[in-house]
N, C-alpha and C positions, 0 to 999 in steps of 0.2 A: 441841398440834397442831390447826390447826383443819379441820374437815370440810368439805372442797371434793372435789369428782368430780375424779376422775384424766384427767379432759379439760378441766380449765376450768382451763388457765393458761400463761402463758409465759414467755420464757428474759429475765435481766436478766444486766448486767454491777456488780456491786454498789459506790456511790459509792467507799467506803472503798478500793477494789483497783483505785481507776485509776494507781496507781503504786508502783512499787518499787525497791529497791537490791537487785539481784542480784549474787553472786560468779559469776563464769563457772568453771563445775565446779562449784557446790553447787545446790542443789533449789529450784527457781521452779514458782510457780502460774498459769494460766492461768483466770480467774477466770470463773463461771456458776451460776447459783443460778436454780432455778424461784420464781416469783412465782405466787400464792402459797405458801407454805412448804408444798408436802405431799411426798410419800412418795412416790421414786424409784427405789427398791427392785425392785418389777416392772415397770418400764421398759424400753427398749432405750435405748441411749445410745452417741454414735457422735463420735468426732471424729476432725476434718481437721486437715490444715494441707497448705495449696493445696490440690491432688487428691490428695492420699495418706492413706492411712486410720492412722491412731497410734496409737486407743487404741478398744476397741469393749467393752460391755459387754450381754451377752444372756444369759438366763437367771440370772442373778446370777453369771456370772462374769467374769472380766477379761480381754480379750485386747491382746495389744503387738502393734502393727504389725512389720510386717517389719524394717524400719529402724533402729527406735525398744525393739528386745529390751531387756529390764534397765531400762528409764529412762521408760518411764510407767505411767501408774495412775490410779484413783481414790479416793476416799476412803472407803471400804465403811461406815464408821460413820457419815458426813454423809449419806450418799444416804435417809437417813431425814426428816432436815429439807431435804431438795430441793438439800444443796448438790453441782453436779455438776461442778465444776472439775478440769483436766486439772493433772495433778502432774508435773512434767518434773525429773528426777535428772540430776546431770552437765549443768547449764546450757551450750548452746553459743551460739557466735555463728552460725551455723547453723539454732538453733531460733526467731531472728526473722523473724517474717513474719505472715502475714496465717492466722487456723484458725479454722475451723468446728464449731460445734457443732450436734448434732441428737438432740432428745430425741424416741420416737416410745413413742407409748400407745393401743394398738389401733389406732385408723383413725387417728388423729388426732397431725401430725406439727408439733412446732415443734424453728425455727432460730433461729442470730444467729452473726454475723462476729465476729472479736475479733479486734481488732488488737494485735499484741506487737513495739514499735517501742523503737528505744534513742535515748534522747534528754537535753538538759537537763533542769533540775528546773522545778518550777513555771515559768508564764509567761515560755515560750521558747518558741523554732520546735522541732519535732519532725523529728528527722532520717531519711530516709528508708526503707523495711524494712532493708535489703539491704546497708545500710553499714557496712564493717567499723569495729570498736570501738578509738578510740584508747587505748582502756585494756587492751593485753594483758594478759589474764588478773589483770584487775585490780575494784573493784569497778565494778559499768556499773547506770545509771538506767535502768527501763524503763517507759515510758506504758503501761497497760493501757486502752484503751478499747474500746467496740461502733463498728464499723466500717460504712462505708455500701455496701462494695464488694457488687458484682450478680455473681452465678455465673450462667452461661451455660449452655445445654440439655448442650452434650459437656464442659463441669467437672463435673457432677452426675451423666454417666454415666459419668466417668473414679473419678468418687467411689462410686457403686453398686458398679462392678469390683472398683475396692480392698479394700474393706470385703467383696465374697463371697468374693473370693481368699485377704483372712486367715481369714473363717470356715472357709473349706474346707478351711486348712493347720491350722487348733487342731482341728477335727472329724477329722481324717487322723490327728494326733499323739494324739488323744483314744484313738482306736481303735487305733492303734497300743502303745499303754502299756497301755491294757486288754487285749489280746491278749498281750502278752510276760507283764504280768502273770499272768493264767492261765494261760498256760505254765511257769514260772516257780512259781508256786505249788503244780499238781498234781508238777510233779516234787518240788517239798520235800515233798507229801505222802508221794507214794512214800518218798524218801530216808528220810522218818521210820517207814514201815511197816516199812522194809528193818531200819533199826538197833534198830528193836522186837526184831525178830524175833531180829534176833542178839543182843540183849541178855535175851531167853529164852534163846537158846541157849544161852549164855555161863552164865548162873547154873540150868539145868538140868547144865549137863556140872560147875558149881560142886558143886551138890549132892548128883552121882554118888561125884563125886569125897570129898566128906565123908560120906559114907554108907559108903565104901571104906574112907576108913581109922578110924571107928569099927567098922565089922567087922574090919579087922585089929586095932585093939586090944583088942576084947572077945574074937575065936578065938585070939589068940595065931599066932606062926609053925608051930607043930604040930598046927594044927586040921584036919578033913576036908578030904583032895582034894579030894571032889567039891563040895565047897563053895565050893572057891577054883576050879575047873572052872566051875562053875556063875558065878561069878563074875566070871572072867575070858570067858565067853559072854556075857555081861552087856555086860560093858564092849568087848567085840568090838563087840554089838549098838550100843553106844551112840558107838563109833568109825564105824561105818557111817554112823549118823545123822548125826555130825559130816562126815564125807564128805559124804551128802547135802548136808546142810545148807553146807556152802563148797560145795559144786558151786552150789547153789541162788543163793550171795552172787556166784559170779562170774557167774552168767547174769543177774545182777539188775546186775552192775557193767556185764556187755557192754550189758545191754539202757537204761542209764546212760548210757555214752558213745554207745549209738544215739543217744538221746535229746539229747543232748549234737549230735553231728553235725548232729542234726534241725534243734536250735535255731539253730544254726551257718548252715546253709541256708537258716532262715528269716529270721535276720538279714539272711544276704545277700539273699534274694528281699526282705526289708522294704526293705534299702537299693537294690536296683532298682526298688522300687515309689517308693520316697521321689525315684532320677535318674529316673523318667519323672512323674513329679509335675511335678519341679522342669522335664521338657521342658513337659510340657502347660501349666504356668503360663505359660512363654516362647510357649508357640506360641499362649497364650491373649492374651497379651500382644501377639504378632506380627500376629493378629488383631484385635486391639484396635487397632491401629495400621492397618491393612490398613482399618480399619471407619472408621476418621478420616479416611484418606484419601480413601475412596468417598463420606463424608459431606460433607470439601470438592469434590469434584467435584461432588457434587451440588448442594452452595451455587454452586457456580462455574456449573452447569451451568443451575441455577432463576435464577441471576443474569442468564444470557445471556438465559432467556428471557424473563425482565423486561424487558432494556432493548429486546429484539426486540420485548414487547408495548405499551411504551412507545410506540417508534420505529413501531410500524407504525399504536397509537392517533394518536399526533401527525400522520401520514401520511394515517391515517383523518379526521381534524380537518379537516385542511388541504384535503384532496376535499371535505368536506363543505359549508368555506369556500369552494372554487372553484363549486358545485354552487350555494351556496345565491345566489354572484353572480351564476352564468350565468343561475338562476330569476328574479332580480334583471331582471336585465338582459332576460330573456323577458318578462314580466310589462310591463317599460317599453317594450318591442315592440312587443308584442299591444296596453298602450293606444296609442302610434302609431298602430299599424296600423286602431284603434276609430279614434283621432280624424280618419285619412286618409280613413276609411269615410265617417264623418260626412261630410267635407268634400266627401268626391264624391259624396252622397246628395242635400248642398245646391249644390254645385255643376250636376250632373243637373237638379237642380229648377230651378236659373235658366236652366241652356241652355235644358230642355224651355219655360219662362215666356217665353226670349227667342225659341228655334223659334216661339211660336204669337206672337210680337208680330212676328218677321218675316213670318209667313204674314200677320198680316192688314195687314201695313205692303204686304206685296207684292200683297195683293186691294185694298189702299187705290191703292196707283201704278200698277195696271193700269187702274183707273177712273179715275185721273188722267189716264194714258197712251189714255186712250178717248175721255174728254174734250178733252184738247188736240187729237188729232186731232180731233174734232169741231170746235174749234175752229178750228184751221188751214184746215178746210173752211171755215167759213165766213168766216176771212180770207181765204182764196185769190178767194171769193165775193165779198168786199166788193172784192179788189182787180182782181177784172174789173167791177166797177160805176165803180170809178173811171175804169180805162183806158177804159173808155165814156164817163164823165163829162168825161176828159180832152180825149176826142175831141170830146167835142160844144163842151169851151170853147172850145178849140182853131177849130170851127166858129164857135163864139160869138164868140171874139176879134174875126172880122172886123166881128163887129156890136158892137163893146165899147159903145158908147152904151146901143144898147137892150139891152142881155143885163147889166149892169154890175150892177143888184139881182139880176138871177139869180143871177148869178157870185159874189154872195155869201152870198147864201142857199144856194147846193149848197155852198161852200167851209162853211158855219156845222156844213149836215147832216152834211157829209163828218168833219169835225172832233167833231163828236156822236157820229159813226159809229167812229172811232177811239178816242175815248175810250171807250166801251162794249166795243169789243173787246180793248183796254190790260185794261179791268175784268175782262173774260173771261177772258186768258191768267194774270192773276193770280190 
């Protein structure tokens, strides 16, 4: 046996037991062995099949599921080299299925699945758990392997229950046979005190009796009165005693069938304590179910509020998304609204540039306008020099001979004169 700590090790399904030919009615193993090989003895050890508790071992003793009375076990002389496999009597079609094992050593708790499937032999498909056996009651192949199946938070507390529910019914029956026991025992005490006593009696009233009739055969029938007086006061005495004594044996037989009664009562009061067991297990059980219920409600109920938290994050998302477009869309605004600003900052600045080009355009054409009329003055000027000049040629004409270089000479100045004021107005 080698020296490993009773907490360094865990559960195998061993090569050689992945498969069997079982008779349906003779005795199949369920195979589990600790790795490595140590001493399972002061262990707890528990198994399943689905959620129901089969076979439980605590304190070094064996307990049967409720189910499963008469027809499991374990090995009490392997549990020394680690082997912990569940022993099933009277193979049914029934006992395939899927079982759990759980070895537990102080803090420290190992499992493993074991599937018990009926199927072809080597390299074949494996037939399903739960299928019945086309071999009634005939030989049937069984795959023994470690299973990958996951137990669930409410299989594991339907398996807790199970498992307190048989220990609570072996510890009930424990107490109960150790109770009737000692009941049961002190009365055989008494019983024995009682037949003691008469069996004193008995061989004291023996020996009066031989004492009697050796004095009648050494006095003879003609010996002293007063001797057989005395004698028969004797055995008066010793009739009283016997009276006593049977008064003694009937108060001891009345106080017997008291006793007797007692047990009678207590049997009955056991077997009302064993129907209100069998209620409180039902109503443990009612509860159990009552507790399933409010446990899917509450899945059902944590479920709603999931997709509520879901549905109201996606809700949240999608505000977020209208939030983060409208910021979007602000942002593209507010620069519009910059680059409008710009526009009419530089805008502003060309009016204001064109205001002072018009002011001085319009101080430029008032001086124009200031000017031209100076000028028109002094065309209005030039053209009463003419109409004089006209006059006088007009005068002249009659002398065209001699005024005829005049007349050209004022026509040259006059033409001078125009063309200077053409230059002006321009």
């Amino acid at each position: 046996m080698a020296t490993v700590s009773s907490n360094e090790f865990h559960l195998i399904v061993p090569d050689k037991a992945h498969s069997a030919e079982v008779k349906l009615g003779s005795d199949a193993t369920v195979p589990c062995h600790l790795s490595p090989e140590i001493s399972a003895v002061d262990m707890e050890i528990r198994w399943f099949k689905e959620t129901e508790c089969v076979c439980l071992y605590k304190n070094r003793e064996v307990t049967e599921g409720r189910s499963y009375r008469g027809r499991t076990g374990l090995s009490t002389e392997e549990l020394d080299r680690g082997n912990v496999s569940l022993k099933l009597r009277e193979f049914k079609e029934s006992d395939i299925g899927v079982y759990l094992c759980q070895v537990i050593s102080e803090d420290k708790t190992e499992e493993i699945t074991v599937g018990v499937e009926e199927g072809a032999k080597k390299d074949t498909d494996v037939q399903p758990v739960n299928q019945p056996s086309e071999i009634q009651g005939r030989q049937v192949h069984l795959t023994l392997h470690e299973s990958n199946s996951t137990w669930e938070e409410n299989q594991k507390m339907k398996m807790e229950e199970s498992a307190l529910i048989t220990e609570l019914e072996v510890n009930y029956a424990r107490v109960l046979h150790q109770t009737m026991f000692k009941l049961f025992k002190n009365q055989g005490k008494k019983l024995e005190q009682t037949e003691m006593q008469l069996k004193a009696s008995e061989m004291d009233l023996e020996r009066v009796l031989k004492q009697l009739e050796t004095i009648t055969e050494k006095s003879g029938l003609l010996q002293n009165e007063k001797c057989i007086d005395m004698k028969e006061s004797h055995i008066q005495q010793i009739e009283k005693q016997l009276l006593q004594i049977t008064k003694h044996i009937e108060e001891k037989q009345i106080q017997l069938e008291e006793k007797d009664t007692q047990l009678e009562n207590m049997s009955k009061q056991m077997n009302e304590k064993e129907k209100l067991l069998e209620c409180t297990i039902k109503e443990m059980e009612t509860s159990k179910q009552q507790l399933e219920t409010l446990r899917q409600e509450k899945m059902r109920h944590e479920e709603m509020l999931e997709k509520k938290e879901q549905l109201r994050i996606s809700e949240l998302n999608e505000k977020s998304k209208c939030l983060e477009e409208t910021k979007s869309l602000l942002e593209e605004r507010d620069r519009k609204i910059k680059d409008l600003e710009k526009e009419k900052e530089r805008l502003d600045k060309e009016l204001q540039d064109k205001d002072r080009r018009l002011k001085d355009s319009n101080a430029k054409l008032m001086q124009t306008v200031r000017e031209v009329e100076k000028k028109q003055n002094q065309i209005q000027g030039k053209h009463t020099q003419l109409e004089n000049i006209h006059k006088m040629l007009s005068e002249k004409m009659r002398h065209p001979e001699n005024k005829a270089k005049e007349l050209e000479a004022s026509t040259c100045q006059s033409k001078e004169k125009e063309t200077e004021s053409t230059n002006l107005e321009k």
